[in-house]
C-alpha positions in Angstrom: -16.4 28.6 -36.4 -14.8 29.0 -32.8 -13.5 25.4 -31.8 -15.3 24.0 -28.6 -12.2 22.8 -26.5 -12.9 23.4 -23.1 -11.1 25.0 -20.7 -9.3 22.8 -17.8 -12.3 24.1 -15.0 -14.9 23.3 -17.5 -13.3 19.8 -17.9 -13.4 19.1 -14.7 -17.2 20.1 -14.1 -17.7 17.6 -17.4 -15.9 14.9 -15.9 -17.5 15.5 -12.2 -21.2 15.4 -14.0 -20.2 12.1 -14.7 -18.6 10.3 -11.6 -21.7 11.8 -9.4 -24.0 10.4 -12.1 -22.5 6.8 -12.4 -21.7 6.9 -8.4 -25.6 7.9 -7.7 -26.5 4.6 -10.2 -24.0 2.5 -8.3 -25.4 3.6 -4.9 -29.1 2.9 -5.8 -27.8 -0.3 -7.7 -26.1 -1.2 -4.1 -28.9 -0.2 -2.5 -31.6 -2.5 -4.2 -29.5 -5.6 -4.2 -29.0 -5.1 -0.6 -32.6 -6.3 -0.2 -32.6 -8.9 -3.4 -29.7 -10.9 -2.9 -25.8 -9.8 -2.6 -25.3 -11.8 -5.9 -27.6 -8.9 -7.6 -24.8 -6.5 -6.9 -24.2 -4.8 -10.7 -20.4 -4.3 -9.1 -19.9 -7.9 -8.2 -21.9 -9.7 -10.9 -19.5 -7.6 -13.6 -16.7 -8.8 -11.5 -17.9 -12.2 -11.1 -18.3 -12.4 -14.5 -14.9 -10.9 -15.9 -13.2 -13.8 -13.8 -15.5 -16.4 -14.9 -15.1 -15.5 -18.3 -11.5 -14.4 -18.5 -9.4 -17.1 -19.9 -6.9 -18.9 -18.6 -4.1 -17.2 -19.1 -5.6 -14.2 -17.5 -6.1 -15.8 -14.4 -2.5 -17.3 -14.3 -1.3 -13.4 -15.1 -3.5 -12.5 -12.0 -2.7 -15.2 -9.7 1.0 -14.8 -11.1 1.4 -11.1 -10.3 -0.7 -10.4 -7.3 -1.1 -14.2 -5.8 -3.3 -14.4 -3.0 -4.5 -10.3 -3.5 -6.0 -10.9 -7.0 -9.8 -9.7 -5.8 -8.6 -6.7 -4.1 -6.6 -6.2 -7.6 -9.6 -6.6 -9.7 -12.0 -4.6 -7.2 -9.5 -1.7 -7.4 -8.8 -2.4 -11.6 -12.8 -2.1 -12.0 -13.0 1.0 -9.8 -10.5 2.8 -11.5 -12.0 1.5 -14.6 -15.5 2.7 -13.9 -14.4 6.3 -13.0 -12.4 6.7 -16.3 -15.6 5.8 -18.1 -18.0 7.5 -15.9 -15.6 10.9 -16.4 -15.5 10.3 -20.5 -19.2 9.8 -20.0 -19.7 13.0 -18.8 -17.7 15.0 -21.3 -19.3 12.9 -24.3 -23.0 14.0 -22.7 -22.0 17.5 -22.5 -20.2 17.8 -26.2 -21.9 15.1 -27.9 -25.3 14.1 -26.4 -26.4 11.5 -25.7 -23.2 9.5 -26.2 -22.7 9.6 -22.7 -26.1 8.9 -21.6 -25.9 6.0 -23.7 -22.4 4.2 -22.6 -23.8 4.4 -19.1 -27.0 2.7 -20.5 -25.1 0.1 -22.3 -23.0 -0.8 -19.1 -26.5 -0.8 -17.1 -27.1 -3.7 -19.9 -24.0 -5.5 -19.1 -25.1 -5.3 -15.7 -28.1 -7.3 -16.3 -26.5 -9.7 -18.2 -23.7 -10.3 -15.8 -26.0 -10.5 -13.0 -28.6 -13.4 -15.3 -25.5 -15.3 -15.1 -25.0 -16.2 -12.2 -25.9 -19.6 -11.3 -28.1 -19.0 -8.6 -30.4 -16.1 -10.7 -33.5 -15.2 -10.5 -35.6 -12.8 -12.2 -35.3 -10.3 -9.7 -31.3 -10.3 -10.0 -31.6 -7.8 -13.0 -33.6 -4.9 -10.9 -30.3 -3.6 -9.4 -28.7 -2.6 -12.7 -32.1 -1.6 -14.4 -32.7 0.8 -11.8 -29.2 1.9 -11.5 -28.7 2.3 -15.2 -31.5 4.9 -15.1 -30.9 6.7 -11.9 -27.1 7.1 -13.7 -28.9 8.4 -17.2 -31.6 10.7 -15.0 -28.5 12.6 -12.8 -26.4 12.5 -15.8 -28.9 14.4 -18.2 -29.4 16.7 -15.3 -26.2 17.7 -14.3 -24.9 18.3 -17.7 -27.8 21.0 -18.6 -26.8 22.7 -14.9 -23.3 23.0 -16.9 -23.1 26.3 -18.5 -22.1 26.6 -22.1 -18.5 27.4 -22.8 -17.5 30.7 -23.1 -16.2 31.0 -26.7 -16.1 34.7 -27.0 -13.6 37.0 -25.2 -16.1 40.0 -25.2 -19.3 38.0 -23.7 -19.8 38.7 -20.3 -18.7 35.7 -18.2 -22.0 33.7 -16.1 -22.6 35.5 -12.6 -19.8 34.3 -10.0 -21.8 33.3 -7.9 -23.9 31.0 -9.7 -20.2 29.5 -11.2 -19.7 28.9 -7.5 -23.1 27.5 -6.5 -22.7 24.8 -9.6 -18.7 24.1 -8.6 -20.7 23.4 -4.9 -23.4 21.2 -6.5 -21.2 19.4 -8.3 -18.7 18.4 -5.7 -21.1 18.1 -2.5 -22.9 15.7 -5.1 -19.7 13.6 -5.8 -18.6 13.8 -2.1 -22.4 12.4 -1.4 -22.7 9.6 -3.9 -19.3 8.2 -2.8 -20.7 8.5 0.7 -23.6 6.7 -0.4 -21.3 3.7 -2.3 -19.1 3.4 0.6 -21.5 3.2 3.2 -23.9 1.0 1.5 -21.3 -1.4 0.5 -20.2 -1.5 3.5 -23.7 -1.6 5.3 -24.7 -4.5 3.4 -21.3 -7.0 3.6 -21.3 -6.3 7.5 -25.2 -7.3 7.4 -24.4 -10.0 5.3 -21.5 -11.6 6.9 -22.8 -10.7 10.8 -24.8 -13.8 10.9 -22.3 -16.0 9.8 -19.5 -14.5 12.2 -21.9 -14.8 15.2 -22.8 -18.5 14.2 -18.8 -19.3 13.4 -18.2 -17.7 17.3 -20.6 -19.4 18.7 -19.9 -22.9 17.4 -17.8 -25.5 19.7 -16.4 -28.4 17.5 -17.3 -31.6 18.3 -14.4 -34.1 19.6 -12.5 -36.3 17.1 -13.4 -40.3 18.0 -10.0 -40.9 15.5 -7.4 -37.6 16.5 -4.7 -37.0 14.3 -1.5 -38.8 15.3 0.8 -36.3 17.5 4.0 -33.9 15.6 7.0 -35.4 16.1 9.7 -33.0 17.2 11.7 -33.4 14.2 8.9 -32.8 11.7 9.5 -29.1 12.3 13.3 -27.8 11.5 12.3 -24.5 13.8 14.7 -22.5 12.0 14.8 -18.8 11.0 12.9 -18.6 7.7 12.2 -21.6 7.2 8.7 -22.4 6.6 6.4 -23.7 9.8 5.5 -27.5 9.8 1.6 -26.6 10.5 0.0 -23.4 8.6 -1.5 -20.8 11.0 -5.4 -20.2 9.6 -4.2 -16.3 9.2 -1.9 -17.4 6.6 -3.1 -20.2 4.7 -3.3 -19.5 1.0 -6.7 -18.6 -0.4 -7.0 -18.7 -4.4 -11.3 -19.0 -5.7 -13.1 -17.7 -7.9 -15.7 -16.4 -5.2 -15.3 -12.1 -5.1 -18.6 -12.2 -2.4 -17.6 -15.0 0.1 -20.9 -17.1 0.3 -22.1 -16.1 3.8 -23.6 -19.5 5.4 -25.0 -20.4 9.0 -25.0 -23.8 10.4 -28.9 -24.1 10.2 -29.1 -23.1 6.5 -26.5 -26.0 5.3 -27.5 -29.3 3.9 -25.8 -31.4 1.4 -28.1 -33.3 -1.3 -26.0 -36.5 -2.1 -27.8 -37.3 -5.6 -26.8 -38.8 -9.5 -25.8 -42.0 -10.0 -27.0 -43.4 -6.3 -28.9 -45.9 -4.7 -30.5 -43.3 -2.2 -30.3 -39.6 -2.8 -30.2 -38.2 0.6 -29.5 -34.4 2.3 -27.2 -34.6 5.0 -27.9 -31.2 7.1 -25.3 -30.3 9.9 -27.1 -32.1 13.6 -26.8 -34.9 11.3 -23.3 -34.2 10.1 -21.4 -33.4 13.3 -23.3 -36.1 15.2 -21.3 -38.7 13.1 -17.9 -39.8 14.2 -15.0 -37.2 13.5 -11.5 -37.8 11.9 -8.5 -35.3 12.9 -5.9 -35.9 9.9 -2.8 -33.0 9.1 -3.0 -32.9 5.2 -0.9 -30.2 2.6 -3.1 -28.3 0.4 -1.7 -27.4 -3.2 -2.8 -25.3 -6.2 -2.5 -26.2 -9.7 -1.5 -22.5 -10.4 1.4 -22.8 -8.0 4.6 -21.7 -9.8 7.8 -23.5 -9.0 8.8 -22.1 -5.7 5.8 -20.8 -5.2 4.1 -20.0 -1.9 0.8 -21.1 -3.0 0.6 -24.6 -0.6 -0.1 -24.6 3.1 -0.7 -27.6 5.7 -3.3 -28.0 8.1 -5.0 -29.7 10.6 -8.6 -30.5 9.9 -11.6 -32.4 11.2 -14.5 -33.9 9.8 -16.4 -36.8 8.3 -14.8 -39.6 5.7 -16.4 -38.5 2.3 -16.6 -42.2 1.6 -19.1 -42.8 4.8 -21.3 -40.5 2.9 -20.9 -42.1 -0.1 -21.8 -45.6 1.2 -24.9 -43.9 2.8 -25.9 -43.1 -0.8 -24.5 -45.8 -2.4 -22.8 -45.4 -5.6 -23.5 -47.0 -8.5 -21.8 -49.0 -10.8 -19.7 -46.7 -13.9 -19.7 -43.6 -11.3 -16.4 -42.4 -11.8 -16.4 -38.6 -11.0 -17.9 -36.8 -7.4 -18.9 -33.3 -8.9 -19.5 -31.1 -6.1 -21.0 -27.3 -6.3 -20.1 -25.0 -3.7 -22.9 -22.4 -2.3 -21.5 -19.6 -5.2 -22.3 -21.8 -7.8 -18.6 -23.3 -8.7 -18.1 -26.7 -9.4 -15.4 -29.2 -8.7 -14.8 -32.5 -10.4 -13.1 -35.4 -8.1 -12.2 -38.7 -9.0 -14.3 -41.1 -6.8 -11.5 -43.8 -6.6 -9.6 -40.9 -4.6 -12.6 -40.3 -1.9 -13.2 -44.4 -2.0 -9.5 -45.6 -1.9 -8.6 -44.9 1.6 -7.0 -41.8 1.8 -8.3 -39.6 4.4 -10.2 -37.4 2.2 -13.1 -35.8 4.2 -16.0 -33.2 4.5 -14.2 -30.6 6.9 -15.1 -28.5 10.0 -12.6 -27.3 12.0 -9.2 -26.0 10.6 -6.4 -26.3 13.1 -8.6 -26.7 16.1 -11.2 -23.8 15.3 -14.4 -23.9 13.1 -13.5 -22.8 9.6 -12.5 -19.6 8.5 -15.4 -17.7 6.4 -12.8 -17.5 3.3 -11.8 -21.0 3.5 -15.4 -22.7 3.2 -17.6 -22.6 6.8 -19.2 -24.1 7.4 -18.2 -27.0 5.1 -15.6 -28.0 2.7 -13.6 -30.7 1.1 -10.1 -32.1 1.8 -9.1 -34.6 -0.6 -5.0 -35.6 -0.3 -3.2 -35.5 -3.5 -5.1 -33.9 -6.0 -4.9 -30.1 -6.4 -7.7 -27.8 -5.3 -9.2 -27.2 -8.2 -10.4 -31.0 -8.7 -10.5 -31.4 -4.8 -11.0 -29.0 -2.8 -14.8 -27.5 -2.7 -15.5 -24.8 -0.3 -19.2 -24.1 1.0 -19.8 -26.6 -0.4 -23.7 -27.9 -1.0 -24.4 -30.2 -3.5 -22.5 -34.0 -4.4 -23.8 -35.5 -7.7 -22.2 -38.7 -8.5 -21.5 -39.0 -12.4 -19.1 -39.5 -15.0 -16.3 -37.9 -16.6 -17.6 -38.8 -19.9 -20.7 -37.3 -19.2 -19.4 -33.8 -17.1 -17.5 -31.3 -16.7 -16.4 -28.5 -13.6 -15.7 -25.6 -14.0 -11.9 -25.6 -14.5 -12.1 -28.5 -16.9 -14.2 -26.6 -19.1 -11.6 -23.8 -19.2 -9.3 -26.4 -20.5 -7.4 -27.9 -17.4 -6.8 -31.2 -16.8 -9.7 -33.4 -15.7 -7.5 -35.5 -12.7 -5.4 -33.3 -11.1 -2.7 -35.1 -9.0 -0.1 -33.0 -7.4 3.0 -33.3 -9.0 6.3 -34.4 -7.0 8.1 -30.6 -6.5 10.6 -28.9 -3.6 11.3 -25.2 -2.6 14.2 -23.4 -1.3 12.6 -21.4 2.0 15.8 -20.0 3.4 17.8 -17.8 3.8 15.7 -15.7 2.5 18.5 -13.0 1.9 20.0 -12.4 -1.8 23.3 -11.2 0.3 24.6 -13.5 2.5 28.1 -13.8 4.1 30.9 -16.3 3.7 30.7 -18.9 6.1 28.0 -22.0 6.6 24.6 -21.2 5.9 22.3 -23.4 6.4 20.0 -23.7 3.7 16.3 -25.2 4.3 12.8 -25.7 2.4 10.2 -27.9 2.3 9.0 -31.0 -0.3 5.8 -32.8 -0.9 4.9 -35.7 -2.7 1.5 -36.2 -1.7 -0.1 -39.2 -1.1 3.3 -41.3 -2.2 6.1 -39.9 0.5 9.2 -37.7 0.0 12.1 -40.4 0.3 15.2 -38.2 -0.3 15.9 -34.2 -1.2 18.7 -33.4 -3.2 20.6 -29.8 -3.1 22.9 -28.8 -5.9 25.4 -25.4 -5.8 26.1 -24.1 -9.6 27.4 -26.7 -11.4 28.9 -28.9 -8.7 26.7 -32.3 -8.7 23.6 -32.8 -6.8 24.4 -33.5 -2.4 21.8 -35.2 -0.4 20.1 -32.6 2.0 18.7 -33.9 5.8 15.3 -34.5 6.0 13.3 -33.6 8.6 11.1 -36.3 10.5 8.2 -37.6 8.1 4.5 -36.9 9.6 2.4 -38.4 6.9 2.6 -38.9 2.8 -0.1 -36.6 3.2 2.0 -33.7 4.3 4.9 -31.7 3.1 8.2 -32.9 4.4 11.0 -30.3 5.5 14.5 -30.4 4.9 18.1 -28.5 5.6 21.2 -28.7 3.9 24.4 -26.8 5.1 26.5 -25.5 2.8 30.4 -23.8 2.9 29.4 -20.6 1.2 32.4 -19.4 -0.7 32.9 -15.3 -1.9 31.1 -15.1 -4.8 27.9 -15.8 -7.1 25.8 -18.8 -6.4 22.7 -20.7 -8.1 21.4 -23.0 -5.2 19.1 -25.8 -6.7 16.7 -28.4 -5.0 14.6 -31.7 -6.4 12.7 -34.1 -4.4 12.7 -37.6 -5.0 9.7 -39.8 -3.3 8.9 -42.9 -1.9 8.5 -45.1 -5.6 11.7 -43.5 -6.9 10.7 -41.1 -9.2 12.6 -37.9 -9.4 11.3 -34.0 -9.6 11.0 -33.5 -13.4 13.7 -30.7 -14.2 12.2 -29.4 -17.5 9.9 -26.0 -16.9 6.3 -26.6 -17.4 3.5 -24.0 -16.5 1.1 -24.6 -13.9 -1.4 -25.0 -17.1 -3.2 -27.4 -17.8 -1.9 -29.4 -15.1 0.6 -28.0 -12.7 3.5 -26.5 -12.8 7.4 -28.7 -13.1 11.1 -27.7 -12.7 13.7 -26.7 -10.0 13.6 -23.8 -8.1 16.5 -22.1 -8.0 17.8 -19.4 -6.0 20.2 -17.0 -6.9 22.9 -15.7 -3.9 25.5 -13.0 -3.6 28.2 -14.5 -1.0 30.9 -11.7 0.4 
């Protein structure tokens, strides 16, 4: 019996059958959630749920590796992965039918699923990848009987050459059209989606602060080459979330129900918010999955509205220990209530250095809670306070087995230089500290093995902020570790041992390693 293995052209065809199929599914899948609900999207419901459902480690690895461009990571990763399949897809339909026709059905299914999930679902979430699923299956099955059977006898006469060349056209004017038809309806609908927001975030003028944030001091900023800037441009601050479609929200469709464990529940909606009286404060955000010497903290100016006048509005009741807030995507956020009530300025933000905030980082509302890391603080979009217990809830990182508090642990980093190869001479070496909420008291710098030296510190803003810090060292010829550890305002000192950022934030010393000559 003469063996099927096809040639490479015939391949090719196989393969192409395939990506035009699943690209045609995708595009009609793209096109009905456009007018459903973004979250319908069979592309970003899979995605949303591979990083909801990925475990822990999997994120770290992600956040780890790619940091701040871990969603254009995954989108890419599921794109490649998609046109593998879709290309096996087509081969299997053509050898082995239906195989393919039923892998594409299958991942129609996990479409659907994915898309149920999602916490704001409706019934009319699954239409997207029901219909794309079968548009994929229809084109498929199509396409593969246009193929012509491989040629598996030297002395049959080959197909026309023409009709070879009309099906070669077919095929790749059909893959050329349905990316086409991804790309532009992709991008049609996150431009629709995200116009109104953009126009309502450039139209908006902040309201004044009635208590501004006390002026920088001079000295809070070392100015140096390298080193890091005292205040975080909004271009640059960090962005780690679990949220692949950025939850697209206008001023006049925000409220905030206040409800649980309260005397009143109440909705705030924005005239009412940004008619109460603003507070300015300059406060250092940090993430639990920051690794030692990470770049994964950033510091701000913000405005908004004391969390705890909110929370007297309601009233809290007796035994509510935990503030779980749920941003507009669905995620959830568990913070200590003795950190909103306490006195800290912890506050439902704005503005972000003097502008409205930034889409990615939570307009038109968000949380700023000093001292605790993001995930147990730090709600963006968010929409929804119910005042509970710990006992009796859990967010969304807790459940994935992080710790339920969150404070920031005391750490320091080495910003500069930021050379490996330096020359002999002094070198000034600088970073930054934070101890947030307690106070950085004292930086210590050690080089090799030669005992720890006090570094200078740098003008303290706030125990809310990050505190910078510059030590200048006699560089000798040579290899040279460069060490740092904080030590705040109660005397404790940054923990040497290496922990990772699970479940609780990351400890140690970073260290840097330089080549003097």
């Amino acid at each position: 019996m003469t063996s099927r293995v096809g040639t490479r052209s015939h391949l090719f065809a196989e393969a192409a059958a395939g990506l035009v199929a699943v690209g045609a599914g995708l595009a009609v899948g793209e096109i009905v959630a456009a007018w459903i609900d973004t979250g319908s999207s069979p592309f970003f419901a899979v995605g949303a749920a591979v990083v909801d459902h990925a475990p822990t480690f999997g994120r770290e690895f992600a956040i780890g590796t790619f940091g701040t461009a871990d969603k254009p990571a995954l989108y890419i990763g599921m794109g490649v992965l998609i046109a593998l399949i879709a290309a096996a897809c087509g081969i299997a339909e053509h050898r082995r039918p239906p195989i393919g026709a039923v892998v594409v059905a299958v991942f129609g299914v996990v479409g659907v699923l994915a898309a149920w999930d999602r916490p704001d679902s409706r019934w009319t979430f699954v239409l997207p990848s029901l219909l794309g699923a079968a548009v994929a299956v229809l084109v498929l099955r199509l396409l593969v009987s246009m193929l012509p059977e491989e040629q598996t006898d030297p002395d049959d006469d080959p197909a026309p050459a023409g009709r070879r060349v009309d099906r070669r056209f077919v095929l790749t004017a059909g893959g050329i059209a349905a990316v086409a038809v991804v790309v532009g309806t992709v991008g049609r609908r996150m431009l629709a989606d995200t116009a109104r927001t953009v126009a309502d975030r450039t139209k908006l003028i902040l309201p004044s602060p009635r208590t501004p944030a006390p002026p920088i001091p001079p000295g809070a900023d070392l100015d140096l080459p390298g080193a890091t800037p005292f205040v975080t441009a909004n271009a640059d601050f960090y962005r780690i979330d679990t949220a692949l479609q950025v939850p697209n929200l206008t001023t006049e469709g925000w409220s905030l129900r206040i409800h649980g464990m309260v005397d009143n529940e109440i909705r705030i909606g924005w005239d009412e918010l940004v008619a109460m009286p603003m507070t300015e404060r300059v406060v250092t955000l940090t993430c639990v999955s920051n690794e030692v010497g990470g770049d994964l903290i950033d510091n701000a100016r913000w405005l908004g509205v004391p969390m705890a006048t909110l929370l007297d509005r309601a009233g809290v009741r007796p035994g509510a220990d935990m503030l779980l807030s749920t941003s507009a995507d669905g995620w959830t956020c568990g913070t200590p209530v003795s950190a909103v009530t306490d006195g800290r300025d912890a506050l439902l933000v704005i503005g972000m250095n003097g502008e409205p905030l930034p889409v990615e980082h939570g307009y038109p509302v968000r949380q700023v809670v000093p001292g605790l890391y993001g995930y147990v603080s730090a709600t963006k979009w968010v929409t929804d306070w119910e005042l509970t217990t710990f006992a009796d809830a859990k967010a969304y990182w807790t459940t994935r087995g992080w710790s339920a508090l969150g404070p920031i642990k005391l750490s320091s980093r080495i910003d500069r230089p930021t050379a490996s190869r330096i020359e002999a001479g002094e070198v000034i070496i600088a970073g930054t500290a934070w101890a947030q909420h307690t106070g950085i008291a004292a930086v210590d710098v050690r080089v090799d093995d030669g005992g720890w030296q006090r570094a200078e510190l740098a003008t303290e803003y706030s125990i809310d902020t990050w505190r910078q810090w510059r030590f200048a060292w006699d560089a000798t010829p040579g290899e040279h570790t460069v060490e740092c550890r904080a030590i705040d305002k109660d005397g404790n000192q940054q923990v040497e041992a290496y922990a990772s950022p699970i479940p609780e934030g990351a400890t140690g010393l970073d260290a840097r390693r330089f080549s003097v000559s």
